[in-house]
N, C-alpha and C positions, 0 to 999 in steps of 0.2 A: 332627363329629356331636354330640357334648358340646355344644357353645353350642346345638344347635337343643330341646334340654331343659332349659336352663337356665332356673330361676324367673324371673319377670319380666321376660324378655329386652330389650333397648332403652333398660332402666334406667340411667343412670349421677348421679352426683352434680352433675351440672352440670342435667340436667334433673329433677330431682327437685322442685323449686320450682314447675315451670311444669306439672308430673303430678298433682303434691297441690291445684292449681288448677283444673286442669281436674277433678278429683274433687269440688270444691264446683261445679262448673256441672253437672256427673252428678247429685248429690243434687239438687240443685233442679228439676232437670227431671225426675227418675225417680220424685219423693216424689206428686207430684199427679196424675203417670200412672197408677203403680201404684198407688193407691188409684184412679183408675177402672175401670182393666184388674180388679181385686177383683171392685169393684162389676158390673162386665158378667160376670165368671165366677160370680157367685152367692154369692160370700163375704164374708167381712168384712174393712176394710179394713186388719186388720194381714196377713193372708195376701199382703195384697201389698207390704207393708213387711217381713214376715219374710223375702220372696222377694228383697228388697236386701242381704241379708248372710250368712246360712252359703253359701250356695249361690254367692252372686257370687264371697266369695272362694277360695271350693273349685275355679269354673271359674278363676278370675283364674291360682288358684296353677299350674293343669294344661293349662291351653290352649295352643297354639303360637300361636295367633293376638296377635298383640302389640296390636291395636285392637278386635277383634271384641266387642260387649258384649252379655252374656248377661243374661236379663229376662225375667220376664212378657212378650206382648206384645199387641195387639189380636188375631191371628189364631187365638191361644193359648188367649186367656180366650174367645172367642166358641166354640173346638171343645168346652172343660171346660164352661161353659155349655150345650150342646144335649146333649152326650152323657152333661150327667151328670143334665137334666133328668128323663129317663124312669125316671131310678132313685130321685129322691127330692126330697124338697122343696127347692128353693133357699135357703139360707138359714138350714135344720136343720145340727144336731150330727153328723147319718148323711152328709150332703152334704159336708160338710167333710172327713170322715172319707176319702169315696170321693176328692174331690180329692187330698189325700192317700196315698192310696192310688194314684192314675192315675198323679203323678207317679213313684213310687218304681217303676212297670213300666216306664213310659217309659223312667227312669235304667238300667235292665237291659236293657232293649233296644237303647239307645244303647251299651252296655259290648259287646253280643253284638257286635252290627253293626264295632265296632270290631277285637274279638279274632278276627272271622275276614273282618276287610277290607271289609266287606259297604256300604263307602261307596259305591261304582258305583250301588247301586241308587236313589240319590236321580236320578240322573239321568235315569230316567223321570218326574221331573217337570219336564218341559221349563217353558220360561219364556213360553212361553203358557199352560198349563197354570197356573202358579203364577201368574200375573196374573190369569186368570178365577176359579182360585179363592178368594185370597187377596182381589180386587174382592168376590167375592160375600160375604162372611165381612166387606167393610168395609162395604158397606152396610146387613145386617144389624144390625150394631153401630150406625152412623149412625141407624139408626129408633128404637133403644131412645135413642140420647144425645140426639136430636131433640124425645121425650119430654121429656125428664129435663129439659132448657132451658125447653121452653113447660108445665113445671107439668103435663102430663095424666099420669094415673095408667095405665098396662098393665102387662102383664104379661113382662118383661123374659125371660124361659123359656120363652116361647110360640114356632109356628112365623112365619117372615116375614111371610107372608100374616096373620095374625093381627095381629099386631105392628101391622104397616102400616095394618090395618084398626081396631084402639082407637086409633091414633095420631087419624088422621081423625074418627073419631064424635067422640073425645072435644079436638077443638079448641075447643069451645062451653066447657071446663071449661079453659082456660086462664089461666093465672094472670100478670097482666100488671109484674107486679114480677118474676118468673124470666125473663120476655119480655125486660123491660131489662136486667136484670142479663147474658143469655143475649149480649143485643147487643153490651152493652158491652164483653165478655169476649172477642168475637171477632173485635171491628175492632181491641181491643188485640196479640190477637194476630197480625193480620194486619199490619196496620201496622207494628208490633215486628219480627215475620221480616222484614219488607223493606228496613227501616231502621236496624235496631241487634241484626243477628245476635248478637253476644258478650252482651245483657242477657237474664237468666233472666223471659221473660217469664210463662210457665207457673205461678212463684213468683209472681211480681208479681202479675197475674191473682189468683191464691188470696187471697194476703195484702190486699189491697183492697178484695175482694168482700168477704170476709171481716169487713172492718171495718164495709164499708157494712149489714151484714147486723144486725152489734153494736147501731150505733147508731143504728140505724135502726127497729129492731125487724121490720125485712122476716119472722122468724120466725114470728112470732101474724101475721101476714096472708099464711101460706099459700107461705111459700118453704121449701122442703126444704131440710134440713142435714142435712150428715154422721151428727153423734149422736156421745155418745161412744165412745170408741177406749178397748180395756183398754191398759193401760200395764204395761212392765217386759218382759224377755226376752224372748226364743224360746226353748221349752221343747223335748228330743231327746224324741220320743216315738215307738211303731210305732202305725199306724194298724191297729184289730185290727178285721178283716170274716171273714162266714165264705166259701170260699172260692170257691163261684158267684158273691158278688160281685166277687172279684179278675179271677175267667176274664171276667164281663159286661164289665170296665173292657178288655182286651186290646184290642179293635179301635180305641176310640177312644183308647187310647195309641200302636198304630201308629199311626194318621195323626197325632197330634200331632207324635211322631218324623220321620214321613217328612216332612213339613213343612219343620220345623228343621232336617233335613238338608240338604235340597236349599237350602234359603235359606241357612239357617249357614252350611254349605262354599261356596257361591258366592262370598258376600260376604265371607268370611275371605279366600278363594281374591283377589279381586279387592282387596282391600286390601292383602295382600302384596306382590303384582304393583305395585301403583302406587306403594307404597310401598318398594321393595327389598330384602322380607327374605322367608325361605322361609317352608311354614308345612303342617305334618303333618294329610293331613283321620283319619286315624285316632288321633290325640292328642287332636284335638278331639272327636271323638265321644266318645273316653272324658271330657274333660274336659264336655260336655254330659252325659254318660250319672252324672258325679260328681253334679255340681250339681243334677240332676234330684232326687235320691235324697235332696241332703242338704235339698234344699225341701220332700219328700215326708215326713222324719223333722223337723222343724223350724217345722209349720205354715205354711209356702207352700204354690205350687202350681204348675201345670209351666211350666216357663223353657225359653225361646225364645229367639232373636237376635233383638237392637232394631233392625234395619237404619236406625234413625231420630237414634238417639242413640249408635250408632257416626259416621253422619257428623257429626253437631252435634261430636262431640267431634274428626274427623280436621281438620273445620275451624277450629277452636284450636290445631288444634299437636300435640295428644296423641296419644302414639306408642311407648304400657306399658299394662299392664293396672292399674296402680296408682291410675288412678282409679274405678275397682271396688271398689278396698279403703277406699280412705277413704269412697266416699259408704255404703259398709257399716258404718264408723265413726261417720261422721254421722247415719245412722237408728238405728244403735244408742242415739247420744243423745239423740235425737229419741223414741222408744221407752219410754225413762227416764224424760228429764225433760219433755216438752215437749206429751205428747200434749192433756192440756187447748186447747194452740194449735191444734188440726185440730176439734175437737168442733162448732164453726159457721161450718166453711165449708159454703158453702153448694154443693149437689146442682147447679144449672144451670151454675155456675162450672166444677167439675169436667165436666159433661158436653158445654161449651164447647170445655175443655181436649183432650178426648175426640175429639171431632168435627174439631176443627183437623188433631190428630195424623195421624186416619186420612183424611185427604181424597186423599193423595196415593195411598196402598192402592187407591184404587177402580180404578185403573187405565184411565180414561177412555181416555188421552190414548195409550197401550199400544196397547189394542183397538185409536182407531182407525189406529196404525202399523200392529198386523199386517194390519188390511184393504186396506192398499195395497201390502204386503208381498208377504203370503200369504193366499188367502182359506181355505184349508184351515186352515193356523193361524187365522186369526181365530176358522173356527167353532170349532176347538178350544178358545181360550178363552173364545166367549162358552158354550159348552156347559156347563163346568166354571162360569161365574158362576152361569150358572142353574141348575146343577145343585145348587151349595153354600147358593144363596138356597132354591130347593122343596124340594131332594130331603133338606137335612142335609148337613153337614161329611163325614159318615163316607160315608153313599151319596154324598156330592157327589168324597170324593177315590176313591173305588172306580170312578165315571167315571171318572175323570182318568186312572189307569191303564189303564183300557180303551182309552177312544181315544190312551192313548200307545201302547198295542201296536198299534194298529189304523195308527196314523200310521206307527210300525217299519216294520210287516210291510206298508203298501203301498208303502211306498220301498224296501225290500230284496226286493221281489217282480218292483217294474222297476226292474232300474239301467240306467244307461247300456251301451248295446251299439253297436260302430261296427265299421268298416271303417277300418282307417289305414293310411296309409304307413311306410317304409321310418326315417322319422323318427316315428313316432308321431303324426302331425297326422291329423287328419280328412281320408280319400280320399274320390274319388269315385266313382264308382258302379265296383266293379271288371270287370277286363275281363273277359269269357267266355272260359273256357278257362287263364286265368291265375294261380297263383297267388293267394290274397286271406288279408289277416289280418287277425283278428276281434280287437277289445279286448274283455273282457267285464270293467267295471269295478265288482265286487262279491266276498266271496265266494261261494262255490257251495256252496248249502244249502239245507233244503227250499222254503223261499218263493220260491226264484227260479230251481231245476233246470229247470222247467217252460218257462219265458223262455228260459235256456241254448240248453235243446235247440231248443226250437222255431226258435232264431235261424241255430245250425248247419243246421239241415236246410233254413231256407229258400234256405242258399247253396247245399248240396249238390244241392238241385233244381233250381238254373238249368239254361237247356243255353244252350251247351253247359255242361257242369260246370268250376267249378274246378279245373285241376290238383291243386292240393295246398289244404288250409286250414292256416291256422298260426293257431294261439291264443295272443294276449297275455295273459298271466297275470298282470303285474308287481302289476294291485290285485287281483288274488284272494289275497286273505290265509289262507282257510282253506278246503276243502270236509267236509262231512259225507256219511252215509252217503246217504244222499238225491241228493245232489250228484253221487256219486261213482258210482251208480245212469245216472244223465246222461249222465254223462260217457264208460261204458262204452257206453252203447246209441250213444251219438254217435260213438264209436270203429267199434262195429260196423257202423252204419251207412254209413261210407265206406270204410270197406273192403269193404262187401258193393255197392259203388258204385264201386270204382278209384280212389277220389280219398285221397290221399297225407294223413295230419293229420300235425303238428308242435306243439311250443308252443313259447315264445321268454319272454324276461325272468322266471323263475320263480324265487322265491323260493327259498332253502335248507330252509325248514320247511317248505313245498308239495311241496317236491319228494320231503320223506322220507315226509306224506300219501298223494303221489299212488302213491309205491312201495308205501306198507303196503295200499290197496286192489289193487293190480297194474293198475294203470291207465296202466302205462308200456311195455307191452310192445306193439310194432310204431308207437314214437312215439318220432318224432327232438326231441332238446331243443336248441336256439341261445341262443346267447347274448342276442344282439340282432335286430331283426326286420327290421336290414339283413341282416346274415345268413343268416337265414330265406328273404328274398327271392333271396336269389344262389343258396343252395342249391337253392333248388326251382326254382327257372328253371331249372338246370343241370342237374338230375336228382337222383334219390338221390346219394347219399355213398357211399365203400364200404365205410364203419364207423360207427357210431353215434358220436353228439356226445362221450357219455361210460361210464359203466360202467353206469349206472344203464338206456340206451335199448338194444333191440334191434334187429336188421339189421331193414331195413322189407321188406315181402312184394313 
């Protein structure tokens, strides 16, 4: 138990060479991200360069996940964007202040969720779910970085529809030097991912345009640059709001949370798995729930898992959190000495960079698996796309949870209900007069007593009637009061019918349920539903199976 909270786990001196390497491919890839993921959240670009250092190493030090890498990310800056639109200017001292502020709720919601286990609840973001909305969230982003390429000027905090629509008018004001530069920047990068995964092309890219921008004077003819960057620390400071604004920032800090949850934990979850090592989802929340806070006291903004630059880094080799810490190292010096070298890169470069990242987010290729899947899931996720593109991140994930209850409660409303044999396979149609045992493969609670009974009674109706019924219980894992409601009426009813009930294969913790409702009195229990069947072909028994059944009437 000790090694699964040990600092750095994975670490040893032999890979320490190939960790602190993989940490300069993190910097180069995470420096020209995070200054767009900034830019798409409303802020400036050190907010996304402060978000590479107290915070990464805060999560690095406390996380169980020994690859999982924490960051800003597109999904992240697109929710702080909409949700903090309606509160203030993009771009203002008060806007900054609330991002700041988002993140530091989030970090206490992630601490809650931790200290009373409360990770289950990401899993009502299924993974349709999380594909439609997380799609809808990339292609909003795609409309503003689409801009940003071809020169026309909107308004990056407007709703989709808007977006999409100064996109169009304003093609006619397109600027055909960000056109080329936009081009250049994107067959580099495409051709680069296919050909020489291990070069930081995303760096390459910047440092180029960059030049070309210098000497070229692409500036005075209308190509957007960065602009200067303040230089020197990350300063500890509280963001001070009064406190209508804190309670206003709450909803859109859950769904930032429940997001990162449900993704973090997955793709933590799934890296350990492939990689061999265990991994704590309540360490991790707390170690997301740190970093949130210390991004929030620290001028970031709220951090998210990269699922993008965790893999770029699994496929190197890196297998610590140590390259976390150095590219935290390296934007520190970057931060110090260097910022002059970001002041003219140029805006279409970066929103190249942008565009490349989130193409695979859209989730194309998802959707249309689950159409051939499931067409219920699909509409689930196309609901949530469209929901996150019209409705807003906030209303789009409050869908999301809707139709995940909606999709629960109509699978737990019809489970599986059969008639088997003596071995538990599927019988067939039982005989009249005989014995029949019913599998009812759910628990028994309110969404699906209704199913239960109906299903009992339609045996009970045959004629001639079944001898006896036996319920397999092996997957009813729990009943509620509702259930148990059911279950009683279905008792009475064949008794008030002569037809004999039994159950068979019943758990120990059902069994002590079905005792504390009294739902066991004039009901034989077996072990097995061969059993079951011998005995009731035979007749009653002339004792109960065990202490808990009473003689039958």
């Amino acid at each position: 138990m000790a090694s699964r909270f040990r600092v750095l786990p994975g670490l040893t001196a032999r890979t320490a060479v190939r960790e602190s390497l993989a940490g300069v491919t993190l910097l180069a890839l995470a420096v020209p991200l995070n200054i767009g993921y900034a830019q798409i959240a409303g802020l400036p670009a050190t907010a996304g360069l402060y978000a590479l250092i107290l915070p990464a190493v805060v999560y690095a030090l406390l996380v169980s996940s020994r690859q999982l890498i924490a960051s800003p990310d597109a999904a992240a800056a697109a929710l702080v964007a909409s949700s903090l639109g309606g509160l203030a200017v993009a771009g203002g001292a008060d806007y900054a202040t609330l991002a700041l502020a988002q993140a530091i709720i989030g970090g206490l919601m992630f601490g809650l969720f931790a200290l009373f286990r409360l990770g289950f609840l990401a899993n009502f973001l299924s993974k349709p779910i999380l594909i439609g909305f997380v799609g809808g969230l990339a292609l909003d982003i795609l409309v503003s970085q689409l801009a940003k390429m071809l020169g026309v000027k909107i308004d990056s905090g407007a709703e989709f529809v808007d977006k999409l629509t100064a996109l169009v008018s304003g093609l006619g004001t397109a600027n055909v030097f960000s056109i080329a530069l936009s081009a250049g920047s994107v067959v580099a990068l495409l051709v680069g991912r296919r050909f020489g995964r291990q070069v930081p092309w995303a760096l390459a890219v910047l440092v180029v345009s960059t030049i070309v921008v210098v000497t070229t004077g692409l500036e005075a003819r209308g190509v957007s640059v960065l602009g200067p960057i303040e230089a020197g620390l990350p300063t500890l400071s509280w963001p001070v709001l009064p406190w209508s604004s804190w309670l206003a920032l709450i909803p859109s800090a859950l769904a930032l949370t429940m997001v990162t949850m449900a993704e973090g934990l997955l793709v933590s979850r799934n890296y350990g798995e492939k990689r061999g090592y265990s991994t704590d989802p309540n360490r991790d929340l707390l170690a997301f729930g740190a970093a949130n806070v210390a991004a929030g006291v620290s001028g970031g903004f709220t951090v998210g898992s990269s699922t993008s630059r965790t893999a770029a880094l699994d496929q190197i080799g890196s297998r610590t959190q140590l390259p976390s810490i150095v590219a935290a190292v390296g934007t520190l010096l970057l931060l110090v000495f260097g910022t002059a070298l970001l002041e003219h890169i140029p805006s279409p470069a970066i929103g190249a960079i942008v565009a490349v990242a989130i193409l695979p987010l859209l989730g194309i290729g998802e959707l249309r698996r689950l159409w051939s899947a499931d067409r219920f899931e699909f509409v689930v996720g196309a609901v949530c796309f469209l929901g996150a593109l019209l409705l807003g991140p906030i209303l789009g994930i409050l869908l999301a949870f809707v139709l995940a209850l909606v999709n629960l409660a109509q699978r737990a409303a019809s489970p599986a209900i059969d008639t088997v044999g003596a071995d538990g396979a599927a019988a067939p149609r039982p005989t009249p007069g005989e014995p029949v045992i019913l599998r009812f493969a759910a628990p028994l609670f309110f969404a699906n007593a209704a199913s239960f009974e109906r299903a009992v009674s339609d045996l009970a109706d045959a004629q001639p009637p079944p001898r006896a019924i036996v319920l397999d219980l092996e997957a009813v894992t729990d009943i509620d009061v509702t259930g148990s409601e059911s279950f009683a009426a279905v008792s009475k009813k064949l008794r008030d019918g002569d037809i004999r009930l039994a159950i068979t294969r019943v758990r120990p913790d059902l069994t002590e349920r079905l005792d504390h409702f009294g739902l066991l009195e004039g009901v034989i229990v077996y072990a097995t539903n061969r059993d079951a069947l011998v005995g009731e072909q035979s007749g009653p028994p002339r004792t109960a199976a065990n202490p808990g059944d009473a003689e039958r009437s």
